[in-house]
FIZA-66665 format. One record per residue (C-alpha): x, y, z. Coordinates in steps of 0.5 Angstrom, whole numbers, plus 500, padded with zeros to 3 digits. Each point is the difference from the previous one (the first is absolute). Layout:
+-----+-----+-----+
|  xx |  yy |  zz |
+-----+-----+-----+
|   X |   Y |   Z |
...
+-----+-----+-----+
***
This chain:
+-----+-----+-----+
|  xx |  yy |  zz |
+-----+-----+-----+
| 222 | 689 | 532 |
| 500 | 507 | 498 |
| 506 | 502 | 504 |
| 504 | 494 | 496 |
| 497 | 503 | 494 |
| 502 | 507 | 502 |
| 507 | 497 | 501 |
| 500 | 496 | 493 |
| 498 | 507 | 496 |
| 506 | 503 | 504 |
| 505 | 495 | 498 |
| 497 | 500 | 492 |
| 502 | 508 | 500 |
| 506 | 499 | 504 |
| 502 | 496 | 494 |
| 498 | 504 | 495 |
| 503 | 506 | 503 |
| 506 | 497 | 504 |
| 505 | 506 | 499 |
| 494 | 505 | 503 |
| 499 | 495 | 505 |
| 507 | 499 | 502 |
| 501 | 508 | 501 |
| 494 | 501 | 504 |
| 501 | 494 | 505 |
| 507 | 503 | 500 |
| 497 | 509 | 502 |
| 496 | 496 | 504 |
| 507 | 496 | 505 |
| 504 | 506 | 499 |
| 493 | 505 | 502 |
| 500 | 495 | 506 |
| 508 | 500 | 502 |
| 500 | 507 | 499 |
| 494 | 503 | 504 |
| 497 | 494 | 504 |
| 505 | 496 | 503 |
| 505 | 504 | 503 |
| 493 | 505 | 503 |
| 496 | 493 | 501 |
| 506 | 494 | 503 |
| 503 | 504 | 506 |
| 493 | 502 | 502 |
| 496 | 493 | 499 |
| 506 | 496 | 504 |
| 499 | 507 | 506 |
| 493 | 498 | 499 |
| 500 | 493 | 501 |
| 504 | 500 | 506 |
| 496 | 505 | 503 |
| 492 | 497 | 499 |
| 503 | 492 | 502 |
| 502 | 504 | 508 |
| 493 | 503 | 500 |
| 494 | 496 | 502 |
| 493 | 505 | 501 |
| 495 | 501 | 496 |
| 497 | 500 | 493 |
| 500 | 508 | 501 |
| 509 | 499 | 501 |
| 500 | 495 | 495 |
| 496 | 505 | 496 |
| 504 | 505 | 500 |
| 507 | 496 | 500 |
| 496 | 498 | 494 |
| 501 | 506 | 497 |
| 508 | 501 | 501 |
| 501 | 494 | 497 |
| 495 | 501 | 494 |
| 499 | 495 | 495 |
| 501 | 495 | 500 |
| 502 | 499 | 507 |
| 495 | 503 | 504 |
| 495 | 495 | 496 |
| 505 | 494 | 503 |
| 500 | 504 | 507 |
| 492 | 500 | 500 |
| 500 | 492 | 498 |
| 504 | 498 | 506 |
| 493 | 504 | 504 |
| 496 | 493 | 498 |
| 495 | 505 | 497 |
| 493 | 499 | 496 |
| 495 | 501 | 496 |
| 498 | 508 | 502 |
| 506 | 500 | 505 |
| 506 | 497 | 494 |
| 494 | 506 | 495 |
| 502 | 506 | 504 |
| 507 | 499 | 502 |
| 500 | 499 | 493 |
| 498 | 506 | 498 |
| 504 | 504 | 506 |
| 506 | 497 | 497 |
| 502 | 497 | 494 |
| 504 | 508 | 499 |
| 506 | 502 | 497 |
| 506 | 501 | 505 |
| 502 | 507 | 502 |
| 506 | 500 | 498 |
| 498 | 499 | 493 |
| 496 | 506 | 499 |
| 505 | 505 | 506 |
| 507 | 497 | 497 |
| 497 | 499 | 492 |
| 494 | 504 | 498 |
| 502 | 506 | 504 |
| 507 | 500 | 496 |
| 496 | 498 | 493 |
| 496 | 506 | 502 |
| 506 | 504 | 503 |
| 496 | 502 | 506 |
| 500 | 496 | 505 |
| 494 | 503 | 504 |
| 496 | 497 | 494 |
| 502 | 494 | 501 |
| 498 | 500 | 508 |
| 493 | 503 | 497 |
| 499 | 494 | 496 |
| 502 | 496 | 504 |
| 494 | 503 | 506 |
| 496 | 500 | 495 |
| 500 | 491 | 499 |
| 501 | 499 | 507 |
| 493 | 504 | 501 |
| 497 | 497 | 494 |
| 502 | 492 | 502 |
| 497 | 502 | 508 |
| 494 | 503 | 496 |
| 499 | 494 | 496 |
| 501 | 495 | 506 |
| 496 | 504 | 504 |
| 493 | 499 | 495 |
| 500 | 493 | 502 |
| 497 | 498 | 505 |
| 504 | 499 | 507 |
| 500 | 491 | 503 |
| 500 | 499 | 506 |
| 507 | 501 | 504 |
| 506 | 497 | 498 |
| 507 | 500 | 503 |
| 505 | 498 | 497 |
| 505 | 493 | 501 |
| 506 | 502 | 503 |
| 506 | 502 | 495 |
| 505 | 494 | 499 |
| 507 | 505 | 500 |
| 504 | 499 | 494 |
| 507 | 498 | 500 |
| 504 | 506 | 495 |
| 502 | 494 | 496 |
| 493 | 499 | 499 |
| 498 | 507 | 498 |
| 505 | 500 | 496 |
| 498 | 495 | 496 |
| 493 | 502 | 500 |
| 502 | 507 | 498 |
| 504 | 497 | 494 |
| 494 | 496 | 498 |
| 496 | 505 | 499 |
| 504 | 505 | 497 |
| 500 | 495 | 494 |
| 494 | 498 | 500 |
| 498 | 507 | 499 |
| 505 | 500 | 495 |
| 497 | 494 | 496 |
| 493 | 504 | 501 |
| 504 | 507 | 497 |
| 503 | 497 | 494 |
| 493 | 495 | 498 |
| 495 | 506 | 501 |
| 505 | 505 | 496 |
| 501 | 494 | 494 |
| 492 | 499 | 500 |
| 500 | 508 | 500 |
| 504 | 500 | 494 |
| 497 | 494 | 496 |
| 493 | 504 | 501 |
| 504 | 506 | 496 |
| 504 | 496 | 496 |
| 493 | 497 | 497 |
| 497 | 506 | 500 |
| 505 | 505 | 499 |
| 495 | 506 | 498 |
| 499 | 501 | 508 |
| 500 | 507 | 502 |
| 506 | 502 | 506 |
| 494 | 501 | 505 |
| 497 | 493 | 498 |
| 507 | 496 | 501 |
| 502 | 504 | 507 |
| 492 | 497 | 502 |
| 502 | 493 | 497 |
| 507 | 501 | 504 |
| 496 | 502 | 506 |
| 495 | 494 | 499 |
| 505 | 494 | 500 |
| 507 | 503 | 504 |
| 500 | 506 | 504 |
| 506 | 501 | 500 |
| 502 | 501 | 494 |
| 493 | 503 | 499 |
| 501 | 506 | 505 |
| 506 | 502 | 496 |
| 496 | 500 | 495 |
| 494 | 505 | 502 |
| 507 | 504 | 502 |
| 503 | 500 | 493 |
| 493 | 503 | 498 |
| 502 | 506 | 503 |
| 493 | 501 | 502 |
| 498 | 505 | 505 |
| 496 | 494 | 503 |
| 506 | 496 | 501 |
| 499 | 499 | 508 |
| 492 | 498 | 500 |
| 502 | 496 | 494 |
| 505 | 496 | 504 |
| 497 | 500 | 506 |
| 494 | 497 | 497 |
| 504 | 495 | 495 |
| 505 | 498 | 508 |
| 493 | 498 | 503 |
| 496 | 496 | 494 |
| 508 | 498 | 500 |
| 500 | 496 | 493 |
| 499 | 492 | 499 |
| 507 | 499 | 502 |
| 499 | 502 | 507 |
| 493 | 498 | 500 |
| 503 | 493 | 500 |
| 506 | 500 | 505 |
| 494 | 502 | 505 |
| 495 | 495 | 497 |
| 505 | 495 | 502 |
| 499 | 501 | 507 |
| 494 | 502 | 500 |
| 496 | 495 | 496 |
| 502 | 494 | 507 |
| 495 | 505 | 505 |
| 495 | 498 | 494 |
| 500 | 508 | 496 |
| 501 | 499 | 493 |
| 504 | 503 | 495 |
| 493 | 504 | 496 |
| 499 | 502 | 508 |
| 506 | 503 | 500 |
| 501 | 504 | 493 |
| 492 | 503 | 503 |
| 502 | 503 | 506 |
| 507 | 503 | 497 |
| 495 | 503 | 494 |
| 496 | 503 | 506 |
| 506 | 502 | 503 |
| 504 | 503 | 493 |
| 493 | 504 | 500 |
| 500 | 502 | 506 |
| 507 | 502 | 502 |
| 501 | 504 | 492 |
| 494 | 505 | 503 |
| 504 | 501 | 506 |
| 506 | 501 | 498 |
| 496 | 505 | 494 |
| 498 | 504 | 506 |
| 506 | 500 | 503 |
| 504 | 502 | 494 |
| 495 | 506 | 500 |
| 500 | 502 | 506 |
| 507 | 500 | 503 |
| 505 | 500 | 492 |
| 494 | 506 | 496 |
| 503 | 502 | 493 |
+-----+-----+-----+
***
């Protein structure tokens, strides 16, 4: 019931302001067409053909999981059968951005693609430590992998990129309805309420600010990774019994965790 009600607000302001509406969701499909789809596509279906002719582990598939990003590694590990401790620390280990979008986006926003393999570290040993505070189950092996005919994963492949695009533009016209009602928000509090529902946009965001905490900022905002992509992985995650407050937890904890890291990071190896 609060979900619909959320929505019903949502549907009441786009109303009000349609115009705004139209040109966020419109930002937020050209941001996808632009810097997700062309990083993410050709990378998603290589990701997919691979993990489907693997058959190992959890660790294997964990780490797969990790190549693949959200929310493709959260579909990889359902097909592991996981629950309750099992399907929480594969949630938190996983549940990450794909590689491609911090080495190929962020590091081109930020101009140093260093920068963006450092980030990129600092969310994958984020998401590990997170995992590796809940405690471990009894061993599990995974089923084997079903191979997947290209045909298939290039379906798959199209059907994720547009729902990461539908989740792009409902965040980005959530975000701007938000600024439209109160439109007395100062830039710092709009990139945190970009951050907070879409991460796309909201990285891009932090990167507009031109602050010199633009990289824990973003890698903070990529591991809490925004309610659009919190919905993408609970879709999945929410049939090995982890709820979708669950997963918005671990992420916070994660966001934590991986900004201090990567704060540490910052000043040892990029000092001003």
């Amino acid at each position: 019931m609060p979900e619909a009600a959320a929505f019903g607000v949502l549907a009441g302001a786009m109303m009000v302001f349609p115009g705004a509406a139209a040109e966020a969701a419109m930002e937020a499909l050209t941001l996808w067409a632009r810097a997700v789809a062309p990083v993410l596509g050709p990378f998603m279906v290589c990701m997919l053909m691979v993990s489907s002719h693997l058959n190992g582990s959890i660790a294997l598939r964990t780490a797969m999981g990790w190549l693949c990003g959200s929310p493709g590694g959260a579909r990889l590990m359902r097909e592991a059968g996981l629950r309750g401790r099992g399907a929480m620390r594969a949630a938190a280990m996983t549940g990450t951005m794909s590689p491609m979008f911090f080495v190929g986006t962020v590091g081109g926003w930020l101009g140093d693609r260093r920068l963006g393999w450092m980030i990129l570290a600092c969310h994958i040993l984020g998401a590990i430590a997170i995992g590796l505070c809940i405690r471990r189950p009894e061993k599990t092996d995974a089923p084997p992998a079903a191979p997947l005919p290209l045909g298939t994963a290039l379906r798959e492949s199209a059907l994720a990129l547009l729902t990461v695009a539908m989740c792009m533009m409902l965040g980005s016209v959530a975000a701007r309805m938000a600024i439209c009602a109160f439109p007395a928000l100062p830039m710092e509090a709009r990139a945190g309420l970009q951050c907070a529902l879409e991460v796309t946009a909201g990285v891009k965001a932090i990167f507009s600010l031109n602050t010199p905490c633009a990289a824990p900022l973003i890698c903070a905002a990529c591991s809490f990774g925004g309610l659009s992509l919190l919905l993408q992985n609970a879709a999945f995650w929410q049939e090995s019994g982890v709820t979708l407050g669950q997963l918005a937890l671990l992420r916070g904890l994660h966001a934590i965790l991986s900004g201090a890291l990567c704060a540490a990071a910052v000043s040892f190896f990029f000092p001003h």
